[in-house]
TISETI-162658 format. One record per atom (N, C-alpha, C, CB): x negated, y, z; residue in one letter. Coordinates in steps of 0.2 Angstrom, whole numbers, padded with zeros to 4 digits, always signed. Each point is the difference from the previous one (the first is absolute). Last residue first. Glycine has a CB too. Example, Ala and Ser with C-alpha at 12.3 -4.5 7.8 and 13.67 -1.06 7.14 Angstrom:
<pts>
-0064-0011+0035s;-0004+0006+0001s;+0004+0005+0003s;-0006-0003-0010s;+0004-0025+0010a;+0004+0006+0000a;-0004+0006+0000a;+0009-0006+0006a;
</pts>
This chain:
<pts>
-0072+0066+0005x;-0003+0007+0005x;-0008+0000-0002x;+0009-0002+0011x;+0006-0015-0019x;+0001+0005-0004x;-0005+0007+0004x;+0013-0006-0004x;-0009-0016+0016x;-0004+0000-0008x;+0000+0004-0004x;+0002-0009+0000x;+0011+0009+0020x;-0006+0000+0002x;-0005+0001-0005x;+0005-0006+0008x;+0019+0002-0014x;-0002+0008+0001x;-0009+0001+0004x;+0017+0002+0004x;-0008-0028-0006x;-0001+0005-0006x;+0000+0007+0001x;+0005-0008-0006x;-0005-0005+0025x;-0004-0001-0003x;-0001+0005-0005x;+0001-0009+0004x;+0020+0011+0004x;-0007+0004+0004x;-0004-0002-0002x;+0003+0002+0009x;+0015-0013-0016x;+0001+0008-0002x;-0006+0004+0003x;+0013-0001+0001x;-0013-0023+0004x;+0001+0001-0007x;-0003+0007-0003x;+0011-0009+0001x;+0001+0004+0022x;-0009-0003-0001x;-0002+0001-0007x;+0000-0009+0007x;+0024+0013-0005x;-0003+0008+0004x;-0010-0004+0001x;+0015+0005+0010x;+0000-0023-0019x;+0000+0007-0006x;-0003+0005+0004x;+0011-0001-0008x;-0007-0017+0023x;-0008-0001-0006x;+0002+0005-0004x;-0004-0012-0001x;+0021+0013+0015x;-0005+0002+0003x;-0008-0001-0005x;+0009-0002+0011x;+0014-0002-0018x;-0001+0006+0001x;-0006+0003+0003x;+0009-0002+0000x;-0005-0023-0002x;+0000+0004-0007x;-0001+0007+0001x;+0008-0008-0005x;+0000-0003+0022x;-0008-0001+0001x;-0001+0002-0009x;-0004-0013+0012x;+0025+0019-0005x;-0003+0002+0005x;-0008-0001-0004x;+0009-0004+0012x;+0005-0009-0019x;+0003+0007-0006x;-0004+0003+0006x;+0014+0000-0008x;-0008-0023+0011x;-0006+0000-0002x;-0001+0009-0001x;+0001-0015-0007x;+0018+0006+0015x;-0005+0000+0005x;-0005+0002-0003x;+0005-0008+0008x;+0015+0008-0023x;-0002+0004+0006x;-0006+0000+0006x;+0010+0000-0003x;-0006-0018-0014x;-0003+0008-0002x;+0000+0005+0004x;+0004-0003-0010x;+0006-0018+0016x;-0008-0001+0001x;-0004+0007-0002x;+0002-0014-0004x;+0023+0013+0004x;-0002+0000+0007x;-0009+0002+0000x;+0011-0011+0004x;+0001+0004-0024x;+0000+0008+0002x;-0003+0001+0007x;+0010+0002-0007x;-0009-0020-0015x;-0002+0000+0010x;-0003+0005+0000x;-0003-0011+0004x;+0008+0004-0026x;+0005+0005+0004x;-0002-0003+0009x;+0013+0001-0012x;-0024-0008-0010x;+0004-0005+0005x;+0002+0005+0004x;-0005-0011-0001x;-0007+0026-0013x;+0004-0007-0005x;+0003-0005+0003x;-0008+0000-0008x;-0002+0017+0022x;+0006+0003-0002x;+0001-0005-0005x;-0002+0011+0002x;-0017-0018+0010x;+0007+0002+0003x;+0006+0002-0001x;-0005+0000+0004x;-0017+0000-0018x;+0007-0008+0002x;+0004+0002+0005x;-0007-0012-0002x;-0007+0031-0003x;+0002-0003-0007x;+0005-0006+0003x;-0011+0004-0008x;-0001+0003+0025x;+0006+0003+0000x;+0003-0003-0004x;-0002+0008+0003x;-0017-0015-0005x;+0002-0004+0006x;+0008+0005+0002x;-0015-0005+0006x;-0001+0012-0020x;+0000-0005-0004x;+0005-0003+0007x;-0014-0001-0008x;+0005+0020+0015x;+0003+0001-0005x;+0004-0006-0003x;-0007+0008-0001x;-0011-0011+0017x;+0008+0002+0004x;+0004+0001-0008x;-0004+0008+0014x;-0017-0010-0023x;+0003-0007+0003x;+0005+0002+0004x;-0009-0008+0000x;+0000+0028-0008x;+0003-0003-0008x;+0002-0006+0003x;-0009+0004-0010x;-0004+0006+0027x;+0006+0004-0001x;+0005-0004-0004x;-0006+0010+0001x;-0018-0018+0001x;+0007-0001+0005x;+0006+0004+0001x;-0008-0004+0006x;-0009+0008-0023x;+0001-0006-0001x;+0005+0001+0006x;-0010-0007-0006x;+0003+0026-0006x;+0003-0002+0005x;+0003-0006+0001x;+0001+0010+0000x;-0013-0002-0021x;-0004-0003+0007x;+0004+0001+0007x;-0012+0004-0006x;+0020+0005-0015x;-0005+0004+0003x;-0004-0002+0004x;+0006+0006+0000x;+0010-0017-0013x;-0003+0002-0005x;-0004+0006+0004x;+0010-0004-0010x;+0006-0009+0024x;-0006-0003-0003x;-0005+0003-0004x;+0007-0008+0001x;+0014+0019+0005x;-0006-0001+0005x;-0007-0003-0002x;+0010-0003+0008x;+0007+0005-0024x;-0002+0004+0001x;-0006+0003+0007x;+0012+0000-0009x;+0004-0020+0006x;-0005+0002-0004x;-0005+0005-0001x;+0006-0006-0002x;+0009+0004+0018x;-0003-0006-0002x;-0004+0000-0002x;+0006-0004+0000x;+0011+0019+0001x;-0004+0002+0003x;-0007-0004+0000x;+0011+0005+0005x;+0010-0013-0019x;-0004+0005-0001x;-0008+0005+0003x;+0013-0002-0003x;+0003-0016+0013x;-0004-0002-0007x;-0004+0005-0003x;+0009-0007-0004x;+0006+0013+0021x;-0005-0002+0004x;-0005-0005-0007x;+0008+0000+0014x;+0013+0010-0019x;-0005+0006+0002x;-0005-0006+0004x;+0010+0013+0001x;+0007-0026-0010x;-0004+0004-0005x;-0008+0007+0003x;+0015-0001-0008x;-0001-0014+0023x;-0005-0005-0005x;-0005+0005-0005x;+0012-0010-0002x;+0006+0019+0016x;-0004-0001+0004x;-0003-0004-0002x;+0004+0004+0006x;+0013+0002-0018x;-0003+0004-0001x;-0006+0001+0006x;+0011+0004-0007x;+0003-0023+0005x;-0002+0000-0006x;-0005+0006+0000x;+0012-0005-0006x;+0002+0001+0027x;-0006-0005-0003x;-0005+0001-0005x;+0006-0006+0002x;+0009+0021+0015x;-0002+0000-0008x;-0005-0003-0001x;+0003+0008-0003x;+0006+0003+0026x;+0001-0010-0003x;+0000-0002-0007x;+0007-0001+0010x;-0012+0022+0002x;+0007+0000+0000x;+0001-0008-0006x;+0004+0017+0004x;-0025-0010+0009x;+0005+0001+0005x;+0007+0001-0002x;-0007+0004+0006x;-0010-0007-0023x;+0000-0004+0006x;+0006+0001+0004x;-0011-0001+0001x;+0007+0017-0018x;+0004-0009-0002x;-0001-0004+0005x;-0002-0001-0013x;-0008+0022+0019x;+0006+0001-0001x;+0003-0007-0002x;-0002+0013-0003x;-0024-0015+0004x;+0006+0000+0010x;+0008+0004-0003x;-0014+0006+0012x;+0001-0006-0033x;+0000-0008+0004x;+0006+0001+0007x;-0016-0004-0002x;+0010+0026-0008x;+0005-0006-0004x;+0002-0009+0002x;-0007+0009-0008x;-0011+0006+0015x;+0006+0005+0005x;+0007-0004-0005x;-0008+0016+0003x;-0014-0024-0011x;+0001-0001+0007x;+0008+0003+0003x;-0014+0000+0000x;+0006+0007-0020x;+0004-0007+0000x;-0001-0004+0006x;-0002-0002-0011x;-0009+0026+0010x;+0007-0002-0002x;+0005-0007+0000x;-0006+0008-0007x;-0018-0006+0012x;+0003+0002+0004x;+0011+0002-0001x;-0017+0004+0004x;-0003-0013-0020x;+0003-0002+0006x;+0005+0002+0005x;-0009-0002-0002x;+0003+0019-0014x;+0004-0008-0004x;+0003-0005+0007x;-0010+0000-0014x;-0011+0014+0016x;+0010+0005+0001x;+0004-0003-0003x;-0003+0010-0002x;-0019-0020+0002x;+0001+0001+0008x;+0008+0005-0001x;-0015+0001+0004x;+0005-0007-0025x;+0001-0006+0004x;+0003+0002+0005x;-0008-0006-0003x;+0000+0024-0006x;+0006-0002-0003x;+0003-0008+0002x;-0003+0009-0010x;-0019+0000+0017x;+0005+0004+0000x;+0008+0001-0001x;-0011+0002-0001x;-0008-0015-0007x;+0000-0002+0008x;+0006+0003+0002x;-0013-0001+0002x;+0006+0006-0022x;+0002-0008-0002x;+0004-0001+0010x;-0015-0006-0012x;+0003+0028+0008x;+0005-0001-0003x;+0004-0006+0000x;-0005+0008-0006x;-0019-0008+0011x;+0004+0003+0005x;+0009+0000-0004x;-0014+0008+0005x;-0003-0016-0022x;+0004-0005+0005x;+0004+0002+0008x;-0010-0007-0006x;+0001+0019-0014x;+0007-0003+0000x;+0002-0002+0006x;-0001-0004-0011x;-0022+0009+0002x;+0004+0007+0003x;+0009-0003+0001x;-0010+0011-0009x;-0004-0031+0004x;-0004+0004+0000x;+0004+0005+0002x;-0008-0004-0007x;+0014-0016+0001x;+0003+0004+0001x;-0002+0008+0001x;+0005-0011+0003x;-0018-0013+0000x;+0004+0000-0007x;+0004+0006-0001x;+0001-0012+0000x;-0012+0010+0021x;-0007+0000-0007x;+0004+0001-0006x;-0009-0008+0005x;+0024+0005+0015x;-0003+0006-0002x;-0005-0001-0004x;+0003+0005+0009x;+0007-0023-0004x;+0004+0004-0006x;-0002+0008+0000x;+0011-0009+0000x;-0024-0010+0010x;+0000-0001-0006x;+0005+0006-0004x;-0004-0013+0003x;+0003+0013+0020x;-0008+0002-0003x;+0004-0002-0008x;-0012-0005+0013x;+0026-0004-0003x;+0001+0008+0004x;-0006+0005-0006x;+0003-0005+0017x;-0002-0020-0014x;+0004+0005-0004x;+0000+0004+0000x;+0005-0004+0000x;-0018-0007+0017x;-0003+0001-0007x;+0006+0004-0007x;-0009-0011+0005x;+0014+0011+0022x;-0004+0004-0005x;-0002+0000-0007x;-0002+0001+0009x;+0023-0008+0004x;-0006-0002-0007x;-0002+0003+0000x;+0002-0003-0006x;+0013+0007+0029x;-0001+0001-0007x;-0006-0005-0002x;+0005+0012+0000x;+0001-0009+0021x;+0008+0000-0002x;-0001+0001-0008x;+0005+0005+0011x;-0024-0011+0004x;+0005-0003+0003x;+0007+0000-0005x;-0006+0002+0012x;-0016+0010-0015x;+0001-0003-0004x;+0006-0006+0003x;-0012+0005-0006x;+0010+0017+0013x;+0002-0001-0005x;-0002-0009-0004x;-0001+0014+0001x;-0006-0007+0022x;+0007+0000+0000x;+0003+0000-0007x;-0001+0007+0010x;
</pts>
């Protein structure tokens, strides 16, 4: 199941590099996420292009920098919906985004255990 929603080999590589950190690394990804998420679905549903670019750019990357490749591409795929303001498109997408962050969120807590 993990290695559907994540990198293992990143994953592996930033706990070897991070050593006693890296639970922490994980820990503050996952609470951050989940913040700019509760941020996304608010600019979504009140039709903020610009700030549904920024916060889904951000999350993006920061996905990516854990190995949540398919999270970071829905991400990438918000990111332009808010720069060409196809609000309709972002709202439909803001569901399956939700649901790979809760795939994401459990892998990673899995890894810590």
């Amino acid at each position: 199941m993990t290695g559907s929603h994540l990198d293992i080999e990143i994953l592996q590589e930033l706990r070897y590099v991070m050593e006693d950190g890296f639970s922490g690394l994980i820990q503050s990804y996952l609470q951050d996420a989940q913040v700019r998420l509760a941020q996304l679905q608010r600019v979504v549903s009140a039709s903020e292009a610009d700030q549904i670019r920024h916060i889904a750019h951000s999350l993006k990357g920061s996905s990516a920098n854990l190995g949540a490749n398919y999270l970071a591409e829905l991400l990438r795929c918000m990111e332009e919906y808010g720069r060409s303001a196809r609000l309709a498109e972002a709202m439909a997408l803001l569901p399956t985004i939700q649901q790979e962050y809760a795939q994401v969120q459990s892998s990673m807590q899995a890894l810590l255990k």
